[in-house]
BALOBA-1460 file (C-alpha; in Angstrom, 3 decimals):
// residues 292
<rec num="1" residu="x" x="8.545" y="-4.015" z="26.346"/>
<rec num="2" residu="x" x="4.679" y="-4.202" z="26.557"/>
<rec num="3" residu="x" x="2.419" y="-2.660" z="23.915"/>
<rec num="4" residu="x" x="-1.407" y="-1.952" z="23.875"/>
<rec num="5" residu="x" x="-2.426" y="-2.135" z="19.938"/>
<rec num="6" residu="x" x="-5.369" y="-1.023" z="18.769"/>
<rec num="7" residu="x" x="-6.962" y="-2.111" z="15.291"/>
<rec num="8" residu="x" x="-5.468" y="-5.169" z="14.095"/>
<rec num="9" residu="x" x="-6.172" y="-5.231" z="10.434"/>
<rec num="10" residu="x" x="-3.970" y="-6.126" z="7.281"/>
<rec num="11" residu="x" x="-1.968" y="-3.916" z="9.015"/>
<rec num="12" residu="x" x="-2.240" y="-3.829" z="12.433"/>
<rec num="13" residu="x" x="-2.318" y="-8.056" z="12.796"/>
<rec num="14" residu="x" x="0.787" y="-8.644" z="11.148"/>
<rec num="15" residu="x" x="2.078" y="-5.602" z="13.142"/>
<rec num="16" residu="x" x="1.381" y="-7.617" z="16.013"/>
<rec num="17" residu="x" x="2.785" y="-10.622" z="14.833"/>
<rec num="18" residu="x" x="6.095" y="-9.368" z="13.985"/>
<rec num="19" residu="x" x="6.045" y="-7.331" z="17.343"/>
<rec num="20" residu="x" x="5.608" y="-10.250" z="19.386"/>
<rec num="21" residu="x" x="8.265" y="-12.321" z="17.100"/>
<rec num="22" residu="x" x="10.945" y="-9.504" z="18.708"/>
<rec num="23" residu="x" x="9.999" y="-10.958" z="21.875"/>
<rec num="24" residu="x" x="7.874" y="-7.834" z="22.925"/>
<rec num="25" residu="x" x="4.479" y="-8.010" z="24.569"/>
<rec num="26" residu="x" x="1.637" y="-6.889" z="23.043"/>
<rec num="27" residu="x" x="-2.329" y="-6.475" z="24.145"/>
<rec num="28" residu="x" x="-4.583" y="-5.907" z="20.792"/>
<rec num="29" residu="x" x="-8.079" y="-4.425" z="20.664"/>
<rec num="30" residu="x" x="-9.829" y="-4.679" z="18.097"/>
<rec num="31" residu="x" x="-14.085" y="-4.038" z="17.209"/>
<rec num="32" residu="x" x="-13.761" y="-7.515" z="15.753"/>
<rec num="33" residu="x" x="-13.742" y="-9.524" z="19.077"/>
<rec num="34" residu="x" x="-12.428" y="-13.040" z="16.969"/>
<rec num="35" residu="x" x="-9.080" y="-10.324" z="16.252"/>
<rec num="36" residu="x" x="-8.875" y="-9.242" z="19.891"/>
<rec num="37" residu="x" x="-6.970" y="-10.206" z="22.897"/>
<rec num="38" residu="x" x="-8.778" y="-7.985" z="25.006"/>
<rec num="39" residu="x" x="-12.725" y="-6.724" z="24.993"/>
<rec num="40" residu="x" x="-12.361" y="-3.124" z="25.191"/>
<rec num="41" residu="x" x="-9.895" y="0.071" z="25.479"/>
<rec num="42" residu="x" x="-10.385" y="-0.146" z="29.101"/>
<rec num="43" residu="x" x="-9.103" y="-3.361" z="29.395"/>
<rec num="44" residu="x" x="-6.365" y="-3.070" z="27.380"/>
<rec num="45" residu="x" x="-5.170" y="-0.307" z="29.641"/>
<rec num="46" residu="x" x="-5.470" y="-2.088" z="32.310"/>
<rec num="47" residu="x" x="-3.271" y="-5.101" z="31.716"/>
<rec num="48" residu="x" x="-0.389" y="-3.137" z="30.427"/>
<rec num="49" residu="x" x="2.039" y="-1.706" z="33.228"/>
<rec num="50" residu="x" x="3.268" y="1.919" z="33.530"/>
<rec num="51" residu="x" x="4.156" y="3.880" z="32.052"/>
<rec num="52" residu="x" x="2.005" y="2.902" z="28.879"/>
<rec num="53" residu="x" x="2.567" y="3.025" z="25.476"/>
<rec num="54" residu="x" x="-0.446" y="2.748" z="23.328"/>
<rec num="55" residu="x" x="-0.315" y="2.280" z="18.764"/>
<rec num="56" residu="x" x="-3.421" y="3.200" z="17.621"/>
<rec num="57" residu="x" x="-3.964" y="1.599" z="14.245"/>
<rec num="58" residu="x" x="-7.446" y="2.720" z="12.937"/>
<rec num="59" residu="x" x="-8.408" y="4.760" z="9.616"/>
<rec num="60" residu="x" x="-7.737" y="8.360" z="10.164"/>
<rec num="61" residu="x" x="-10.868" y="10.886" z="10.896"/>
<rec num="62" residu="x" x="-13.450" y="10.080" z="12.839"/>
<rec num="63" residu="x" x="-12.269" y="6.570" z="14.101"/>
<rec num="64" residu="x" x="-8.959" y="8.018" z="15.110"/>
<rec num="65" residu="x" x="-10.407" y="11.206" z="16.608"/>
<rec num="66" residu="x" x="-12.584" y="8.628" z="18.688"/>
<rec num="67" residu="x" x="-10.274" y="6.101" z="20.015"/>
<rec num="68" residu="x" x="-7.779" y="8.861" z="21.435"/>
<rec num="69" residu="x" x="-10.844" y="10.819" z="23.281"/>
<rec num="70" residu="x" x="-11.183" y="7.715" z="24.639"/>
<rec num="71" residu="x" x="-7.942" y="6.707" z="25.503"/>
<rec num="72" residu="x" x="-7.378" y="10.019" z="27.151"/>
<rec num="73" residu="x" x="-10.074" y="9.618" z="29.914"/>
<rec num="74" residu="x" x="-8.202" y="5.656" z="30.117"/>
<rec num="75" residu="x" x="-4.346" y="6.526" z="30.219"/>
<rec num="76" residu="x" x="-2.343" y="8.495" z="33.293"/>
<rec num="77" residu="x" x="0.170" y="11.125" z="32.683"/>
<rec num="78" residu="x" x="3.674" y="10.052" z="31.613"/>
<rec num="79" residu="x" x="1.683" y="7.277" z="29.015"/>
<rec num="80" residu="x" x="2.263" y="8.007" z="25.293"/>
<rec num="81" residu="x" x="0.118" y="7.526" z="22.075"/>
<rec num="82" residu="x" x="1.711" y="6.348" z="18.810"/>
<rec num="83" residu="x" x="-1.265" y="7.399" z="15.284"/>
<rec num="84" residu="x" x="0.053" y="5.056" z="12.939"/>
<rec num="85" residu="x" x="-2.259" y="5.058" z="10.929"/>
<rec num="86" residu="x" x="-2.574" y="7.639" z="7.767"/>
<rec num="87" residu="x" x="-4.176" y="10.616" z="9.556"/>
<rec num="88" residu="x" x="-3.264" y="14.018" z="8.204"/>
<rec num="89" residu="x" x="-0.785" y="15.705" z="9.648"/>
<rec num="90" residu="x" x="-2.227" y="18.617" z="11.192"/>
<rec num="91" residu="x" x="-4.531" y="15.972" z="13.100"/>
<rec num="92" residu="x" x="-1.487" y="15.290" z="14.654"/>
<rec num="93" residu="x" x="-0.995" y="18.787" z="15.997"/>
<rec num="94" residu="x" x="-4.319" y="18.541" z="17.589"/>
<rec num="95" residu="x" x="-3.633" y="15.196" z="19.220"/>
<rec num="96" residu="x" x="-0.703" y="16.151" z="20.687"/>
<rec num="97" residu="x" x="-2.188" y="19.501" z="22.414"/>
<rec num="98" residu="x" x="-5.129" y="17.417" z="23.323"/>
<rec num="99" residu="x" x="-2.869" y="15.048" z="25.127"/>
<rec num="100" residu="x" x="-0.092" y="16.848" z="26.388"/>
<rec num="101" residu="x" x="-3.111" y="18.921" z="28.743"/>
<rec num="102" residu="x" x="-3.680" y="15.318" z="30.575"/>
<rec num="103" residu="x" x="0.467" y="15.291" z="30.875"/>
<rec num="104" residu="x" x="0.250" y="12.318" z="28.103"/>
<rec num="105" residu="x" x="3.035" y="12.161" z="24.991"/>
<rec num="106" residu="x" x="2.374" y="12.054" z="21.587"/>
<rec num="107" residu="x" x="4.164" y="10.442" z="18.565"/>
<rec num="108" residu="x" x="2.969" y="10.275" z="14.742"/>
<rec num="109" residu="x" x="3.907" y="7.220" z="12.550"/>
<rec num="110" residu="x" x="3.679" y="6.746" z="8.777"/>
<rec num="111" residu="x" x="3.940" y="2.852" z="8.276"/>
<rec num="112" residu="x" x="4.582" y="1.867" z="4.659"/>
<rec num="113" residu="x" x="5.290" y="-1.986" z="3.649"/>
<rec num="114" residu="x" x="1.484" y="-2.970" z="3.556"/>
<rec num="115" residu="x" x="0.608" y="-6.930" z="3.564"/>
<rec num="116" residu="x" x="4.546" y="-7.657" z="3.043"/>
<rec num="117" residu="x" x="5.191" y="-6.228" z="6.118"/>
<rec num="118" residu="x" x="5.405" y="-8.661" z="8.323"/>
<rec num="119" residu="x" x="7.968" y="-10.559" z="6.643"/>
<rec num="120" residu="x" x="9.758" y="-7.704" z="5.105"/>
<rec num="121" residu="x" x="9.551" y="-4.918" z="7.558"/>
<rec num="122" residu="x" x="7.892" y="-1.739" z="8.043"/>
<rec num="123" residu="x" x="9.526" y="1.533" z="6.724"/>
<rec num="124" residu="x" x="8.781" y="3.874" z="9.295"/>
<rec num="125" residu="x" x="8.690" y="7.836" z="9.631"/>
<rec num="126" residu="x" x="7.859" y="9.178" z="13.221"/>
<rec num="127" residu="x" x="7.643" y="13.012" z="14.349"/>
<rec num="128" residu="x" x="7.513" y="14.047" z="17.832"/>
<rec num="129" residu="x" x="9.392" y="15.326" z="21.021"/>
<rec num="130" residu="x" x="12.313" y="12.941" z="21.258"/>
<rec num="131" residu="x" x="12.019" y="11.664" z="24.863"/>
<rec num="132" residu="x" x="8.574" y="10.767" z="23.705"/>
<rec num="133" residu="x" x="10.109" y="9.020" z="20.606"/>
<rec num="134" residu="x" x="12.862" y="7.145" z="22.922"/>
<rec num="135" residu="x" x="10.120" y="5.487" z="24.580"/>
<rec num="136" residu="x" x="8.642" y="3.919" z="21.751"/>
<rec num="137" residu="x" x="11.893" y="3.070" z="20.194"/>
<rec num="138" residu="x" x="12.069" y="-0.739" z="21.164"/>
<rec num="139" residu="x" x="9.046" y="-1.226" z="19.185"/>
<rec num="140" residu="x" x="10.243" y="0.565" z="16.181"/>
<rec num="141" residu="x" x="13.332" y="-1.434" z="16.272"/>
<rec num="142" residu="x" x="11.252" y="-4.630" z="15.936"/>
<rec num="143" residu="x" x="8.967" y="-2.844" z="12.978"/>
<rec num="144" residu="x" x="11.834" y="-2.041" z="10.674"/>
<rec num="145" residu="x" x="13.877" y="-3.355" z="8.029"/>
<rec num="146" residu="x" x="16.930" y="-5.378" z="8.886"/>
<rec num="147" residu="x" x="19.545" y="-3.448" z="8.241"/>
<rec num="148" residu="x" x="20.548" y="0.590" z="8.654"/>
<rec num="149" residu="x" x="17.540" y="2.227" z="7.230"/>
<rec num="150" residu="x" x="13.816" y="1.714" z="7.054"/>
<rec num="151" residu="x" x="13.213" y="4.004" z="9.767"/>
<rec num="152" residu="x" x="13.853" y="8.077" z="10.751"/>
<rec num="153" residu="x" x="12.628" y="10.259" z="13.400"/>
<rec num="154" residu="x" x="11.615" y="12.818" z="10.828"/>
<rec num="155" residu="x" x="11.151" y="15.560" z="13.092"/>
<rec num="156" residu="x" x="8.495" y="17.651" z="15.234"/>
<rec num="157" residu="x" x="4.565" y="16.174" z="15.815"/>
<rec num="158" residu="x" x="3.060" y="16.082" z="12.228"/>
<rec num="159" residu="x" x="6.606" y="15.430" z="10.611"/>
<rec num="160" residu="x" x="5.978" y="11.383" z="10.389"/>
<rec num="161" residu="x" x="2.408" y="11.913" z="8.829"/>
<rec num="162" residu="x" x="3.616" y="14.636" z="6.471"/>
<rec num="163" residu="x" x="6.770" y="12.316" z="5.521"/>
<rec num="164" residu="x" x="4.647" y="9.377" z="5.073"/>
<rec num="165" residu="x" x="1.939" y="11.684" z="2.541"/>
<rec num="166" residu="x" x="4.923" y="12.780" z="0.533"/>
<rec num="167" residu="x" x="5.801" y="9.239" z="0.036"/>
<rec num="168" residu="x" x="2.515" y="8.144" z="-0.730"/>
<rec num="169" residu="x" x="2.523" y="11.102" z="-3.574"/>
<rec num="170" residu="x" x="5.985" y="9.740" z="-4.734"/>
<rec num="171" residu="x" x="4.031" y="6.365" z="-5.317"/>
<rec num="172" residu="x" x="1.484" y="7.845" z="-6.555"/>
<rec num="173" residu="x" x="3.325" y="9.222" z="-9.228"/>
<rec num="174" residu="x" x="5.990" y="6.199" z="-10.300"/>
<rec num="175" residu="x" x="3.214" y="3.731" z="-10.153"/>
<rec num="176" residu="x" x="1.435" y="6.180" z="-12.846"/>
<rec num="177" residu="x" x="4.489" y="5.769" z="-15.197"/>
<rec num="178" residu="x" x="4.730" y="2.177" z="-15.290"/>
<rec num="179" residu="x" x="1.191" y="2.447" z="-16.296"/>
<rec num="180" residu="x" x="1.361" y="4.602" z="-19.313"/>
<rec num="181" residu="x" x="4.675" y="2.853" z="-20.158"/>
<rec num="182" residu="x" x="2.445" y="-0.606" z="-20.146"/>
<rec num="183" residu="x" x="-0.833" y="0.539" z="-22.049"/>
<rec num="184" residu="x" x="1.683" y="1.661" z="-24.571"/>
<rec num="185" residu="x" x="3.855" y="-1.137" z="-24.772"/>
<rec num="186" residu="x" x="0.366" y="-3.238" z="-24.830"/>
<rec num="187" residu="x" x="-0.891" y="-0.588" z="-27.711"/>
<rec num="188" residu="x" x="1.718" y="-1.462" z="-30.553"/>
<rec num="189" residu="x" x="1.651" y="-4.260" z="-32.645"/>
<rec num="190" residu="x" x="5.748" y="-5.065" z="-32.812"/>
<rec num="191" residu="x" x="6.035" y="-6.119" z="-29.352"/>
<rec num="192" residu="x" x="4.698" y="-9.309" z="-28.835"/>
<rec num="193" residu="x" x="5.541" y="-10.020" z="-25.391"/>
<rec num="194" residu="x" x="4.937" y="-7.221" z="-22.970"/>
<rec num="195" residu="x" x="5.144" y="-8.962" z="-19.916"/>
<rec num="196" residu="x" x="8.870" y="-10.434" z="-20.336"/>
<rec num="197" residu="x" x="9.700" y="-6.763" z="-21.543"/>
<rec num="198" residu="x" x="8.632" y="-5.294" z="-17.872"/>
<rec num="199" residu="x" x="10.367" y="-8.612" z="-16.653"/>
<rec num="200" residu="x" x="14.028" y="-7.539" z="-18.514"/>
<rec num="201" residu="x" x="13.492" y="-4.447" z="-16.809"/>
<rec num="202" residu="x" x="14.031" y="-5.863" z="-13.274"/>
<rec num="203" residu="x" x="17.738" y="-6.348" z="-13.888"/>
<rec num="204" residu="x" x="20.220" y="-3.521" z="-14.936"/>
<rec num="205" residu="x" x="17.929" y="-0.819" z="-15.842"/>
<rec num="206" residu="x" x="17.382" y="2.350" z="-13.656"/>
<rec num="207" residu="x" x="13.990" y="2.038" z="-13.295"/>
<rec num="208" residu="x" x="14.067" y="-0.993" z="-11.353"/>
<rec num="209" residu="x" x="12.243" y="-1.343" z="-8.372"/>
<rec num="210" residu="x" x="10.078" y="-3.070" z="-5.908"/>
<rec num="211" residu="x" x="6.572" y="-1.534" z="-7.634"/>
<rec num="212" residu="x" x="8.455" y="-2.901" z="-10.949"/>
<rec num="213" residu="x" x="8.943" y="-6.733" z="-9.397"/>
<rec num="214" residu="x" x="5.187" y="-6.192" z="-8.455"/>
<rec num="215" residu="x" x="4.246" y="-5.528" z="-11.597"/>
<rec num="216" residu="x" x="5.653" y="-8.153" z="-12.730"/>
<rec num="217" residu="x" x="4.199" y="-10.220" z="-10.297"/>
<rec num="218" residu="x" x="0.753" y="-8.595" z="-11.140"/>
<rec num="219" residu="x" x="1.499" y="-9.504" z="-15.128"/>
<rec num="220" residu="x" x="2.284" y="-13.140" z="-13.867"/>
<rec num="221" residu="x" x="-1.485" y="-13.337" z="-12.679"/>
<rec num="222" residu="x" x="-3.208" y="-11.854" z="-15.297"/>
<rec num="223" residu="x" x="-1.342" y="-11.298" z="-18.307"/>
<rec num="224" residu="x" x="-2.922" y="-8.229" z="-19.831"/>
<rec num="225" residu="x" x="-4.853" y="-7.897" z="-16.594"/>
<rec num="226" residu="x" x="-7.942" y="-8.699" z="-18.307"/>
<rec num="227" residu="x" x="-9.896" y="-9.500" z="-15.044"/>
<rec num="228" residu="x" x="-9.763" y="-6.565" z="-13.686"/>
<rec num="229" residu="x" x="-11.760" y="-3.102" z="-14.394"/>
<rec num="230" residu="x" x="-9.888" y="-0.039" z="-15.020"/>
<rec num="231" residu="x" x="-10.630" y="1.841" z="-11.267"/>
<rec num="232" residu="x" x="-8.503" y="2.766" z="-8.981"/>
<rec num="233" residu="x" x="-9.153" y="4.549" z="-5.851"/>
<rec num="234" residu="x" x="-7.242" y="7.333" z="-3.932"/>
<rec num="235" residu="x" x="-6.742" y="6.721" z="-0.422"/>
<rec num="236" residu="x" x="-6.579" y="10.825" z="0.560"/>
<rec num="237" residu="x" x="-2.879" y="11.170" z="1.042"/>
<rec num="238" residu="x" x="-2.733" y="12.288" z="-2.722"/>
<rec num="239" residu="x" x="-5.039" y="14.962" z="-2.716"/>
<rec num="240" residu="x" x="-3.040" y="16.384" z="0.818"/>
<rec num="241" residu="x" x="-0.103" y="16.020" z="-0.701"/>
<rec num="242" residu="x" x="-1.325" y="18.043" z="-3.710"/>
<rec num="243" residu="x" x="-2.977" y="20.693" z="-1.090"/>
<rec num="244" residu="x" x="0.678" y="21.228" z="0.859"/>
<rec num="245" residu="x" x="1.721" y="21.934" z="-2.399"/>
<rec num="246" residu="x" x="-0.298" y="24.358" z="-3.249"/>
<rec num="247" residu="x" x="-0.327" y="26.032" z="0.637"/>
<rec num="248" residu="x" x="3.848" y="26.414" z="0.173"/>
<rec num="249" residu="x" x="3.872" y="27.214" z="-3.790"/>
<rec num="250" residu="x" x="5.722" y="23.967" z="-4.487"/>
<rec num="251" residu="x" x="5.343" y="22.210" z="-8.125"/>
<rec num="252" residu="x" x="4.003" y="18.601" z="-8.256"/>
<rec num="253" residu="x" x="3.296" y="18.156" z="-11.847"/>
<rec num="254" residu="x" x="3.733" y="14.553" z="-11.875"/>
<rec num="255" residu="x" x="2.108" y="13.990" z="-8.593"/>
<rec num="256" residu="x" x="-0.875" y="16.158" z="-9.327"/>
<rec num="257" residu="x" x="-1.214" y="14.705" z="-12.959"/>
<rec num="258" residu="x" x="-0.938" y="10.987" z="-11.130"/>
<rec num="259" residu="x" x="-3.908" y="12.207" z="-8.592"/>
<rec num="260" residu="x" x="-5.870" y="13.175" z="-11.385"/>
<rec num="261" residu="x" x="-5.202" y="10.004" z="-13.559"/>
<rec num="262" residu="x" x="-7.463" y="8.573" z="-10.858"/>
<rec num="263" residu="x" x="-10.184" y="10.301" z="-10.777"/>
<rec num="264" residu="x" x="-10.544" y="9.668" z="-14.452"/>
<rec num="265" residu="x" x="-10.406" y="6.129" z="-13.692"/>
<rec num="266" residu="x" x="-13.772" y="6.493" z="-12.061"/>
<rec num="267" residu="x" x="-15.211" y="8.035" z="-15.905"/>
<rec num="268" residu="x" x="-13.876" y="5.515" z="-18.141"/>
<rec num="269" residu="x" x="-12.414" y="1.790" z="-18.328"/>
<rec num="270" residu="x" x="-8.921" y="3.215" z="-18.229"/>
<rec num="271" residu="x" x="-5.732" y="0.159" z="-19.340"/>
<rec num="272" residu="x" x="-3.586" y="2.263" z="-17.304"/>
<rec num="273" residu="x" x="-5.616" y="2.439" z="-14.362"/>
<rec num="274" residu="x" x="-5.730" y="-1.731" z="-14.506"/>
<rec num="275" residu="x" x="-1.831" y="-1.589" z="-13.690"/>
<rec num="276" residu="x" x="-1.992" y="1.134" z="-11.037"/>
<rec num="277" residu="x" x="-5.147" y="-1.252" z="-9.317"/>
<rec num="278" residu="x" x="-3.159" y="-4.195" z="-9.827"/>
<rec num="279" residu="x" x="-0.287" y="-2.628" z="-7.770"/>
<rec num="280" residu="x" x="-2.269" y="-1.088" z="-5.096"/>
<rec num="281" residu="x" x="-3.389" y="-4.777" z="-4.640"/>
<rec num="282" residu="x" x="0.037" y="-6.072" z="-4.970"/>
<rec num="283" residu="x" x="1.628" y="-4.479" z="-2.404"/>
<rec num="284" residu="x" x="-1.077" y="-2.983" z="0.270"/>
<rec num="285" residu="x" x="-3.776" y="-6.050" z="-0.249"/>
<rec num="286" residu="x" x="-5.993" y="-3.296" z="-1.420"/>
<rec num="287" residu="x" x="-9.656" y="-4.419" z="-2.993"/>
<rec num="288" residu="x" x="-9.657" y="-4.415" z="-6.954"/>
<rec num="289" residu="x" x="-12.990" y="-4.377" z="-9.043"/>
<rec num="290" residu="x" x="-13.300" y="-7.404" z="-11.205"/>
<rec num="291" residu="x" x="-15.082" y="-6.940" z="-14.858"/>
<rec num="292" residu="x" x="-18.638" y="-8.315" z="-14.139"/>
């Protein structure tokens, strides 16, 4: 199968990569021209064959609301668009209608699996008509997880981006536990040895996990993460997911409390908010603030 690709980031390059190790074609575009295989938008349409299929990989808003105006005047009917980046779902709706009046298909993706990606696979959570989803299945195939799960067509347009927010608040949340559970372990003066007590954890316990083995990983590099300040940034699926919550009269305690956690990170020097950067950095190569 042949694949434009557009933004090859953290994301996006190893995207490619792993694409292309399936044995699939793929065409990337990105602003950075030492990324690119291709100069522009146009030109990536133009070398792939039809019908097209076309991921755009950019930072939701403005820079996705952008690249599909423009791909819009560039593709022909029958083509499709694949968002997977972390646009908000009701974006999504609005793509789709945009589209569908130039007789082009629509499909939203939430991607999870950050820089380990590539080696690990990509959990994936797609929404949209399911002809338009069939068409884009090869690639989603080569994306996921070895194995039977990793991926799910999660519904109608939206349904990917709304699955992949809810997931995000999830994290959001767990990541926020292990945090408290560390600045108090850290706090008392009978353990001695924090680190190999998150380390016994990884075997046998229910709250193992892959955020746990990065943890550990994270306590490995900096024992009582001294080198880093406590700040940790939202990345705007938190505060949506907080927002459905509220628009369908749903209770996120944890979730909300875990947003909030955050935001008093940017006040304050907070121990717990060291673990939860640490993490985000662990898993999705996200930037950390060092202690000047």
């Amino acid at each position: 199968m042949e694949l434009g690709l557009v933004g090859l980031g953290k994301m996006g390059g190893n995207m490619r990569e792993r694409i292309r190790r399936a044995g699939h074609t793929v065409i990337g575009y990105d602003r950075n021209p030492d990324l690119a295989d291709v100069h522009s938008l146009e030109e990536l349409v133009g070398k792939l064959k039809g019908p097209r299929v076309v991921w755009v990989m950019v930072p939701a808003g403005a820079a996705t609301q952008s690249t599909i105006d423009e791909l819009a005047e560039l593709l022909s009917p029958g083509d499709i668009v694949v968002d997977g980046g972390n646009s908000r779902w009701t974006d999504d709706e609005k793509h789709a209608e945009e589209l569908a009046a130039k007789g082009i298909g629509f499909v939203d993706c939430g991607v999870s699996g950050g820089v380990w990606g590539l080696e690990n696979g990509y959990a994936l959570m797609y929404g949209g008509d399911a002809e338009n989803v069939a068409k884009v299945q090869p690639i989603f195939d080569a994306l996921k997880p070895e194995g039977e799960f990793g991926s799910v067509h999660a519904g109608k347009v939206g349904a990917g981006h709304f699955a992949k927010m809810v997931h995000n608040g999830i994290e959001y949340a767990m990541m926020q536990a292990y945090a408290e559970g560390w600045e108090l372990l850290e706090k008392v003066d009978s353990v001695t040895d924090v680190r190999e007590v998150f380390r016994s954890w990884q075997e046998g316990t229910v709250i193992r996990s892959w955020l746990l083995d990065l943890a550990v990983n994270a306590l490995d590099e900096d024992e009582h993460l001294e080198r880093l300040r406590g700040f940790a940034q939202d990345s705007g699926e938190g505060r949506w997911t907080v927002e459905a919550a509220i628009d369908n009269a749903v209770p996120l305690p944890a979730i909300t409390a875990s947003l909030f956690a955050r935001f008093a990170s940017r006040q304050d020097d907070s121990p717990q908010m060291k673990m939860i950067a640490a993490l985000r950095n662990q898993f999705g190569g996200h930037a950390v603030e060092s202690k000047k």
